[in-house]
Phi, psi and omega in degrees: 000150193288002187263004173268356203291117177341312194277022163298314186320336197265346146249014154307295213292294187335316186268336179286320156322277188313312184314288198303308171343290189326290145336304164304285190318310164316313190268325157299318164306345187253332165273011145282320172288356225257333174305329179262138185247181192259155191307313179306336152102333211277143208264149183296329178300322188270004161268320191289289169345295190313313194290335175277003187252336211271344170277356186062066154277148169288142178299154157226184157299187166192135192214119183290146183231173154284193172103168218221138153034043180261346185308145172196160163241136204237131192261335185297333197265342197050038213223105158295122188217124152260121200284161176334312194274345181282284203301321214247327191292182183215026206277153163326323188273339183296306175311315182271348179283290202309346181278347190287338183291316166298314164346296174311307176315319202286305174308295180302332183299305192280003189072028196319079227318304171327313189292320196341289198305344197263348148290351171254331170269008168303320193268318183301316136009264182332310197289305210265042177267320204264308197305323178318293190293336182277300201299328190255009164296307181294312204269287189310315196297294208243040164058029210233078161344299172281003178263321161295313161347297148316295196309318198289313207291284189338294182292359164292350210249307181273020174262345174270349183292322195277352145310304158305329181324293192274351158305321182314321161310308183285300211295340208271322188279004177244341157308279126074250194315316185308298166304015204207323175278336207273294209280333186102009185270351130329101186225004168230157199296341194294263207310318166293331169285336167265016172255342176262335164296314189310288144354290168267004158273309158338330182297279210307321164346286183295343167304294185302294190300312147334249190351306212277315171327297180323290185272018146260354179268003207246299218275320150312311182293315178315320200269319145359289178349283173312282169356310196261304169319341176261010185263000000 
């Protein structure tokens, strides 16, 4: 089957790389920050309150959730969830999750086009993660070009989703900072370098997944390619 074909490695390995980077990096910068705790003393639940009374935020839910980096803001729901060590710490890193996630809010509150746009594009997504890839078995299988094709325009949605993605991402950590300067809770150059530490290792994640999103739709169009050139 063409998905064994040697040359995926040769644009795999490069994003599968960068992905474990990432990853690493992410998880060593939060168990370093997640270790210091900030002069202020206050539990990421009770920064996510400050910030929100002090940004002019709309009141939400708030929620311990498990997990590890499980944080998220849900726009459908207006509703914040937070993991444990995020809801209960009081730790630096604890203070840059939860302010990047009100962020998000900050974003749904003013309509911000991007999350708009990065929500609209979940269902299409979805499908065409699973469908993209049936079209292009098919269409290679029974030698049917325009059918791959097809497969490739589908499977194409999650590289423009992790395009939207990650400006939404930078913008949210760059909301973030403000709200953490805004509210007081942040009150040192120590605690603003960890927080900007925190921040941008998240970043490259979302950096990493583009990429890796990039060169698999790039290693299907090559193999299309190949494809049409040997008939």
């Amino acid at each position: 089957m063409f998905y064994w074909n040697p040359q995926y490695l040769l644009y795999m390995a490069p994003a599968l790389l960068l992905m474990l980077a990432a990853q690493w990096y992410v998880k060593s910068t939060y168990r370093k920050w997640g270790q210091i705790q900030t002069q202020s003393g206050i539990s990421g639940l009770e920064a996510a309150q400050r910030i929100i009374r002090a940004g002019g935020l709309r009141e939400m839910a708030i929620h311990q959730i498990p997990g590890q980096i499980t944080d998220h803001y849900d726009p459908r729901k207006a509703e914040l969830s937070l993991s444990s060590n995020v809801y209960q710490g009081s730790s630096v890193a604890s203070m840059a999750i939860a302010a990047h996630e009100l962020g998000h809010a900050q974003q749904d509150q003013e309509g911000y086009f991007l999350l708009r746009l990065r929500s609209i594009l979940v269902p299409a997504v979805n499908i065409g993660s699973t469908l993209g890839w049936i079209l292009i078995i098919v269409g290679l299988v029974l030698n049917v070009i325009g059918i791959a094709w097809l497969g490739v325009f589908a499977f194409s949605g999650g590289a423009i989703f992790a395009l939207a993605t990650l400006p939404v991402e930078l913008n949210a950590s760059s909301r973030a900072k403000v709200l953490l300067r805004n509210s007081g809770i942040i009150t040192s150059p120590e605690e603003e370098r960890g927080v900007n530490q925190v921040l941008n290792a998240a970043a490259l994640t979302y950096v990493a997944s583009l990429f890796t999103a990039v060169m698999q739709l790039l290693y299907y169009v090559s193999l299309i390619g190949g494809g049409r050139r040997r008939r």
